[in-house]
C-alpha positions as CSV (number, residue, x, y, z in Angstrom):
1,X,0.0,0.0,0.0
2,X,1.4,3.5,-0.9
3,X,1.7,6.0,1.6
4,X,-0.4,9.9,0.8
5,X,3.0,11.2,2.1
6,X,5.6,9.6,0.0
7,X,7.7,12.0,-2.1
8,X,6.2,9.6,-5.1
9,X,2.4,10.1,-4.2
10,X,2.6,13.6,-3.7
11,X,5.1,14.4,-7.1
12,X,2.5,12.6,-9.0
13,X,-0.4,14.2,-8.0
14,X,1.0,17.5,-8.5
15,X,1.7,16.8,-12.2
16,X,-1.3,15.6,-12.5
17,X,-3.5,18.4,-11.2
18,X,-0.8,20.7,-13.3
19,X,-1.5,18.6,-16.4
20,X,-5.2,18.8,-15.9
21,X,-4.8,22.7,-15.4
22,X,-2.8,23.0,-18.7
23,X,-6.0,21.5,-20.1
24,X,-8.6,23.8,-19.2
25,X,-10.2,26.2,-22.1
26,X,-10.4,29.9,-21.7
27,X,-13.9,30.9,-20.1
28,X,-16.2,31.6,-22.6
29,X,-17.6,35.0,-23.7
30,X,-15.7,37.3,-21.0
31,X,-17.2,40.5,-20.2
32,X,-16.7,43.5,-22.5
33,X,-15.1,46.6,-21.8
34,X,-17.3,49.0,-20.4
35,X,-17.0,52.6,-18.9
36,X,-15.3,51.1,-15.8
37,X,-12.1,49.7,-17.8
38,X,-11.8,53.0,-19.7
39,X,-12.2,54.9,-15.7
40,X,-9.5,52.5,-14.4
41,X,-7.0,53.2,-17.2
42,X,-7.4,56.8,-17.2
43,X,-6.9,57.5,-14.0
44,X,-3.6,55.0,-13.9
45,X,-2.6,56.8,-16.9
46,X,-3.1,60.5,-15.1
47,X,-1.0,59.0,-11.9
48,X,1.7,58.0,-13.9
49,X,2.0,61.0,-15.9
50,X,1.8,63.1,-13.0
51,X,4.2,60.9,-10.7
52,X,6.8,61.1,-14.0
53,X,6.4,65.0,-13.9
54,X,6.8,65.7,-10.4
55,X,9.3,63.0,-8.8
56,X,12.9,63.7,-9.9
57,X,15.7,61.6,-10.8
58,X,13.9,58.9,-12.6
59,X,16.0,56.4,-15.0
60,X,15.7,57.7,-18.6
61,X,12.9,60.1,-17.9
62,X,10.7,61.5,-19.8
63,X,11.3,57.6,-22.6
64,X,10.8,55.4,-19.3
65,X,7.9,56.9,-18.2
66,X,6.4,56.6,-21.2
67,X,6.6,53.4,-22.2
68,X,5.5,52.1,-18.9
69,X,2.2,53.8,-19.9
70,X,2.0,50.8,-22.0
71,X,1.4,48.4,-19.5
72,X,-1.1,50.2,-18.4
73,X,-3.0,50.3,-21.8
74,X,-2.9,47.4,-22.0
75,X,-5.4,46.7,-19.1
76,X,-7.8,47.2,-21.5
77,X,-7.0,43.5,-23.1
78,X,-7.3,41.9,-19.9
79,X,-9.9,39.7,-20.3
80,X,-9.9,39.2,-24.2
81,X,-6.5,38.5,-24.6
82,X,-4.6,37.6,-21.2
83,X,-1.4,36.2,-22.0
84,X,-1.0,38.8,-24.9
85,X,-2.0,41.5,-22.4
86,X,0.3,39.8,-19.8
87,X,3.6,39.5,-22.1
88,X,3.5,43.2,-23.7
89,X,3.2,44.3,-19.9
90,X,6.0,42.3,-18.7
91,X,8.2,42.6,-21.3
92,X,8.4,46.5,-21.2
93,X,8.6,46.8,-17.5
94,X,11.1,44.0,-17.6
95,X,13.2,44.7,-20.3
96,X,13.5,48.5,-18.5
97,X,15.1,47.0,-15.5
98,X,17.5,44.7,-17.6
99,X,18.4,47.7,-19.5
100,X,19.0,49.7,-16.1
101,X,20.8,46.4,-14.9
102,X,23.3,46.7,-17.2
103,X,23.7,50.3,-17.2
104,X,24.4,50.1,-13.7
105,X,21.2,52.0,-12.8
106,X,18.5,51.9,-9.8
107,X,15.4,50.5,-11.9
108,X,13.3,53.4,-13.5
109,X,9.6,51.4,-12.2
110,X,7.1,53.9,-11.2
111,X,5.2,53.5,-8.2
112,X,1.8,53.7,-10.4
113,X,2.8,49.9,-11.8
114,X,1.3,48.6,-8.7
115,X,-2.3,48.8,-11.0
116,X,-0.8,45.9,-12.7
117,X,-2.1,43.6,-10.0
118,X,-5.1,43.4,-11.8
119,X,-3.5,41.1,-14.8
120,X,-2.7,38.0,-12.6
121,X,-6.0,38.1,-11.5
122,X,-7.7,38.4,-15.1
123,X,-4.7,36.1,-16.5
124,X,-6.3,33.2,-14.0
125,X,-10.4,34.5,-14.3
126,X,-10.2,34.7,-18.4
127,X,-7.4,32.9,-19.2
128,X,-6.9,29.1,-20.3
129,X,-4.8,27.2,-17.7
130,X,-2.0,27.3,-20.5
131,X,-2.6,30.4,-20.9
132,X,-2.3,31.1,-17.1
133,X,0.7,28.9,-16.6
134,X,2.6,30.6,-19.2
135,X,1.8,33.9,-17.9
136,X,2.8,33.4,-14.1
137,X,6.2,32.4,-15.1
138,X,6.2,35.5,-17.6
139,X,5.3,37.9,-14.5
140,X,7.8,35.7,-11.7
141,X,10.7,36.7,-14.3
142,X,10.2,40.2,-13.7
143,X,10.0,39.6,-9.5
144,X,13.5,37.1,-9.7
145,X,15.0,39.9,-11.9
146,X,14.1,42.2,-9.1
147,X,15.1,39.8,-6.5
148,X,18.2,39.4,-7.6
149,X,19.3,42.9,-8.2
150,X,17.4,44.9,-6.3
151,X,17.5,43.6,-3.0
152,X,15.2,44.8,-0.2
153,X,15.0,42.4,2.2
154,X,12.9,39.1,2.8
155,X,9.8,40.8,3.8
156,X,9.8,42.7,0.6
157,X,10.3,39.9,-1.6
158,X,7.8,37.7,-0.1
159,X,5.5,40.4,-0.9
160,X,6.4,40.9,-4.6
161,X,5.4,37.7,-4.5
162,X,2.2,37.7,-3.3
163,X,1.6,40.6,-5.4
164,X,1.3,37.5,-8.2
165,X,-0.2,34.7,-6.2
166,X,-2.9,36.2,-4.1
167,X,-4.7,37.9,-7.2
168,X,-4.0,34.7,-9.6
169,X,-5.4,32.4,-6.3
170,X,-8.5,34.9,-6.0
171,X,-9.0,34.9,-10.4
172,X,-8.8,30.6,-10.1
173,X,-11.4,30.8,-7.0
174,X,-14.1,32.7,-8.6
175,X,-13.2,31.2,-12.3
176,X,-14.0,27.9,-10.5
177,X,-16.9,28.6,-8.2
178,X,-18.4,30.0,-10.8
179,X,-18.3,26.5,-12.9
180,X,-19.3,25.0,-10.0
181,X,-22.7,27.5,-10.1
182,X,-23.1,26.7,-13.8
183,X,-23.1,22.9,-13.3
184,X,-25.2,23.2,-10.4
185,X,-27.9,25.3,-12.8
186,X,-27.6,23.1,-15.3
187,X,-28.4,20.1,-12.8
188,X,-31.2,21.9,-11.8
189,X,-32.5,22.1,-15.3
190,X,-32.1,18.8,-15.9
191,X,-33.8,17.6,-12.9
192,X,-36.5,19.9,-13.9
193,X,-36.7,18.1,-17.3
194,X,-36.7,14.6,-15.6
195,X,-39.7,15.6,-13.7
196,X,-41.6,17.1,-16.7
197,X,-40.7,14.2,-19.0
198,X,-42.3,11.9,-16.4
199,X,-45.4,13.7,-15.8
200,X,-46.1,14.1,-19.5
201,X,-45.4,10.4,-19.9
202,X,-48.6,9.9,-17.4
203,X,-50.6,12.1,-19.3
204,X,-49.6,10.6,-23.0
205,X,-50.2,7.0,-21.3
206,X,-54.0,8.2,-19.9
207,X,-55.0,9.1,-23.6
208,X,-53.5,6.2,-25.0
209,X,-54.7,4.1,-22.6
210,X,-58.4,5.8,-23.6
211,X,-57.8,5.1,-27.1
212,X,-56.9,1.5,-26.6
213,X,-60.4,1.1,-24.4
214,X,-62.0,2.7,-27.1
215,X,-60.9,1.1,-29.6
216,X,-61.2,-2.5,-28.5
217,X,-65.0,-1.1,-27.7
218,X,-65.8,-0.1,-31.1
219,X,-64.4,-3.6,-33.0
220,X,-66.8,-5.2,-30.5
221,X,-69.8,-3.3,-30.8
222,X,-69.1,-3.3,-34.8
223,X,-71.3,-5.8,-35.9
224,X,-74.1,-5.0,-33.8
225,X,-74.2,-1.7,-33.4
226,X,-72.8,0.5,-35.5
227,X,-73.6,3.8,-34.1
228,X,-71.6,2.9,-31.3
229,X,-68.3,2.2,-33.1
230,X,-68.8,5.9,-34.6
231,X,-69.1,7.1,-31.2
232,X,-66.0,4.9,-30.1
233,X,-64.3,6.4,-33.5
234,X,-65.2,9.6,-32.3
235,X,-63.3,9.7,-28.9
236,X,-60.7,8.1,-30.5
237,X,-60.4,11.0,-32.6
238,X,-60.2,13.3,-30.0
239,X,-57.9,11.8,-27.5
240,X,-55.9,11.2,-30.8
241,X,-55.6,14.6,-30.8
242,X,-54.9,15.5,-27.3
243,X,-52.3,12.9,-27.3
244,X,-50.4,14.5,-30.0
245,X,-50.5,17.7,-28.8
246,X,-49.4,16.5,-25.5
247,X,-46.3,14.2,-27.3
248,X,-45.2,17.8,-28.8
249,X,-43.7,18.8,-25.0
250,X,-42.5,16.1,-24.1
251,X,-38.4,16.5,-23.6
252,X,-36.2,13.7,-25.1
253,X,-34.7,13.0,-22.2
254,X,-34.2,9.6,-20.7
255,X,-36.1,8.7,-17.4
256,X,-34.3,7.6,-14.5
257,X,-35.4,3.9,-13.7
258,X,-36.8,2.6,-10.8
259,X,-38.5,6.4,-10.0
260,X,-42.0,6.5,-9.3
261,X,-44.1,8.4,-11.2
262,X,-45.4,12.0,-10.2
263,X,-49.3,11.8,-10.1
264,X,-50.9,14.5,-12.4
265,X,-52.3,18.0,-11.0
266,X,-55.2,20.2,-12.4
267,X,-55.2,23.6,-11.8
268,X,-58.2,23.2,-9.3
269,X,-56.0,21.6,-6.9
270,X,-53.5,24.9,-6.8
271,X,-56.7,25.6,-4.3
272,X,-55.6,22.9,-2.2
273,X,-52.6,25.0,-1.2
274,X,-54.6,27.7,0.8
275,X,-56.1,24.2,3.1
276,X,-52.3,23.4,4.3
277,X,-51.9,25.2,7.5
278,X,-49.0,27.9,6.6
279,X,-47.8,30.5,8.4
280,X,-47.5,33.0,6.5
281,X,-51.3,31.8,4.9
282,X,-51.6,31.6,1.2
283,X,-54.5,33.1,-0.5
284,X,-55.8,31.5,-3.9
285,X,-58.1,33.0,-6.7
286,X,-58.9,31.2,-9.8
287,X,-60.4,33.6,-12.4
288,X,-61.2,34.0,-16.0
289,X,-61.7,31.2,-18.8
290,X,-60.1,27.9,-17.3
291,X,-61.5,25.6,-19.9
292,X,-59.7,23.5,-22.1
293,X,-56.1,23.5,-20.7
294,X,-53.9,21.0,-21.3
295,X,-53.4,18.4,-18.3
296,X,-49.6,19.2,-18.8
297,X,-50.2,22.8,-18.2
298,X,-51.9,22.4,-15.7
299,X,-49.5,20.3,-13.8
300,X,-47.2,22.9,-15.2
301,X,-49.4,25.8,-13.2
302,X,-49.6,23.4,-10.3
303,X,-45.8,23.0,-9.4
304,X,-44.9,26.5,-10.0
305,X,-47.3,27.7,-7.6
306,X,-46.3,25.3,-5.2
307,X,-42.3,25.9,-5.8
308,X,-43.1,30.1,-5.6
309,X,-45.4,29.4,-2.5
310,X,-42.2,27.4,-0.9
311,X,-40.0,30.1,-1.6
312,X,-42.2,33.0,-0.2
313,X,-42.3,30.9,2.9
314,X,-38.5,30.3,3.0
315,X,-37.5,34.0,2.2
316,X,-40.4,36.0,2.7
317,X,-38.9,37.8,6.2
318,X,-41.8,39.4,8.2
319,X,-44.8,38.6,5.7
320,X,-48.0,38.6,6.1
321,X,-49.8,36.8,3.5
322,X,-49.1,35.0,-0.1
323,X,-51.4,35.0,-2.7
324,X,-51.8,32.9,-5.8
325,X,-53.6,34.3,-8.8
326,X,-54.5,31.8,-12.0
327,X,-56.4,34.1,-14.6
328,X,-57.0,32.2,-17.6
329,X,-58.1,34.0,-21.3
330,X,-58.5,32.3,-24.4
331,X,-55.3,31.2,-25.3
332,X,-53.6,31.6,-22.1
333,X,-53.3,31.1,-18.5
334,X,-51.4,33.6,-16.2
335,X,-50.2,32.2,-12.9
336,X,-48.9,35.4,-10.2
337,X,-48.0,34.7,-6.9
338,X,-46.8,37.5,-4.9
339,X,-46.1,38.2,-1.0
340,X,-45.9,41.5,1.5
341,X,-42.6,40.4,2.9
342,X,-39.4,42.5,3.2
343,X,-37.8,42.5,-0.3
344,X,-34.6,44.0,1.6
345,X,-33.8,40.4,2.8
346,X,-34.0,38.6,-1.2
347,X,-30.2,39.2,-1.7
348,X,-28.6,38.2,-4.8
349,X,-27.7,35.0,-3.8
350,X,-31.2,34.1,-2.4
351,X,-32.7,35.5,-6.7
352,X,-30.4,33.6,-8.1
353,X,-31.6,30.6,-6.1
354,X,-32.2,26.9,-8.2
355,X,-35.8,27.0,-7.4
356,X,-36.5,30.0,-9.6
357,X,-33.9,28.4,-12.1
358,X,-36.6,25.3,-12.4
359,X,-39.9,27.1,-12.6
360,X,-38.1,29.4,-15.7
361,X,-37.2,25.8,-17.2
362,X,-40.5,24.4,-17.1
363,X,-42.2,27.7,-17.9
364,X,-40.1,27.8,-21.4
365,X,-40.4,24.0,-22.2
366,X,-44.0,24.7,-22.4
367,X,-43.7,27.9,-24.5
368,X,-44.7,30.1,-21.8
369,X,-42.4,33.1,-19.8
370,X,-41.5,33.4,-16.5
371,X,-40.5,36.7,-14.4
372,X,-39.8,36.9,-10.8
373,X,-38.3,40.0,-8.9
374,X,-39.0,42.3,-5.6
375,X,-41.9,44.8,-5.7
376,X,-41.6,48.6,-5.8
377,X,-41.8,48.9,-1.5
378,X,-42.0,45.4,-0.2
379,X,-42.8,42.0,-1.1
380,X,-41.9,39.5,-4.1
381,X,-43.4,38.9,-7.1
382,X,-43.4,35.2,-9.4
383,X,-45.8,35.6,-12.6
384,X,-45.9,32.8,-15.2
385,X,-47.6,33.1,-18.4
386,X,-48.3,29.5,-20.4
387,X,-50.1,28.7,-23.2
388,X,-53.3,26.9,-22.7
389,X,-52.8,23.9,-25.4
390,X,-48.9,23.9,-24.4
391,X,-45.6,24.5,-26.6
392,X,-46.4,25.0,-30.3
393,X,-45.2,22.5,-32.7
């Protein structure tokens, strides 16, 4: 048995997890540059303008002062192009020190440079972990260089160095947590399209079911009574039809075996919510023209109202009440469920929250919208608008 702590263990899982760095792809579709960027780089480019003008006796002034305005430009690429960004930065302030170096000069770096910690950061956020690798050894030239021949003590050079590392560990944190929030939203999609997939395979199975009953009816009855078998034909027709229209939403996903199916819910039984004894209550009003809605929209209705119900209980902080409202019109029904709490306590975190990510999933499989946000004053509003017969074709 190996040992976690022998020198061989350890060596091999730090090429691996260096290896499997050097693999990942750039995050995709990094923010533009905005009026922030273009704030950021002025006022870095002001500071070192003004500290070249007004501190004396720097190397090669006015030529080294303005080429370190470079590096600073180059902020701008930070997040499109990282390495690039990183090695035109790098290579002027380092190739000015080298070129002091050898003259036998103190290094002509301005104190503005220190804006640069923002490219390890971005390098590690943006970059690919190529891309990242490559850079930190590009920026630790520059900090040996100035190890080497510009002493100033331990303390110093530890923190030259974690000048680099804290911003590139604090870039790879949030790059990663962020995956970790994608994949977690994308799990709760797909959980979202499990459930749908098996509810609409109860409701195909019911009409089908129909159809067979009907059908074996009418080639009975055939001989005898033929009005019958028109009847029979008749309903066929009909759940025929619903069935296909119900087929049209289903999502080609795979069911997981051995799950029991979720029984079907009508939009009557969203009333059922107000009988559960909640504190804060809930309030339910069915209005308008409820007729001929599709069982899945309906079961559609149901489980948003009961997910947006959940929440407001959860995260509704000093409310008094919840209300559901299902309107219905000819073509549509409109599900709003709202709530008097203290929209102060819905922080961004609590928004962005995987229940709301479902309820926007189903609301979109079935061709419908979904919108939740605070109120003007207090409370929190969920408002889902689906189509009556369910996604078009």
């Amino acid at each position: 048995m190996v040992s976690l702590r022998t020198p061989g263990y350890a060596h091999s899982v730090l090429i691996n997890a260096i290896r499997s760095f050097w693999a990942e792809a750039a995050e995709p579709n990094p923010p533009a540059r905005d009026w922030k960027d273009w704030l950021l780089v002025g006022v870095l480019l002001a500071l070192a303008i003004f500290e070249g003008l007004t501190t004396p006796d720097i190397v090669w002034a006015p030529l080294s002062v303005v080429l370190q305005l470079i590096p600073i430009v180059m902020l701008l690429f930070r997040r499109s192009h990282p390495l690039l960004s990183v090695a035109v930065a790098w290579t002027v302030m380092v190739g000015l020190d080298i070129a002091a170096i050898a003259a036998g000069l103190d290094s002509p770096s301005l104190w503005t440079m220190i804006g640069t910690i923002v490219f390890p950061y971005s390098l590690f956020r943006w970059g690919s972990g190529r891309d990242a690798i490559l850079g930190l050894a590009i920026m630790n030239v520059g900090h040996v260089v100035n190890m080497l021949w510009y002493p100033s003590g331990a303390e110093l050079t530890l923190a030259s160095f974690a000048f680099l590392l804290v911003p590139s560990t604090l870039g790879a944190a949030v790059r990663f947590r962020g995956r970790a929030q994608d994949r977690a939203v994308a799990q709760a999609k797909l959980e979202e399209r499990e459930q749908l997939a098996r509810e609409l395979h109860d409701t195909v199975a019911h009409h089908v079911s129909a159809i067979a009953i009907q059908a074996q009816a009418g080639y009975t009855l055939a001989a005898t009574d033929p009005d019958a078998s028109i009847r029979a034909l008749e309903t066929i027709k009909t759940e025929a039809s619903v069935t296909l229209t119900e087929m049209r939403n289903i999502v080609a996903l795979l069911r997981k075996e051995g799950e029991e199916h979720s029984p079907r819910k009508t939009l009557d039984q969203i009333a059922d919510l107000s009988d559960i004894d909640h504190t804060p209550p809930i309030d339910v009003s069915l209005s308008g023209n409820l007729d001929d809605v599709a069982p899945s929209i309906q079961t559609a209705a149901f489980r948003i109202a009961q997910e947006a119900t959940t929440n407001a209980r959860r995260h509704a902080r000093h409310a008094h009440a919840i209300s559901v409202a299902v309107n219905g019109t000819a073509s549509e029904v409109t599900l709003t469920i709202t709530d008097d709490g203290d929209a102060s306590y819905f922080d961004a975190e609590s928004a962005a929250g995987y229940g709301l990510v479902g309820m926007r999933e189903r609301a979109t499989l079935h061709g419908g919208s979904f919108n939740a946000g605070p109120n003007q004053g207090r409370g929190w509003t969920v408002q889902a608008v689906l189509p009556k017969g369910g996604a078009p074709s």
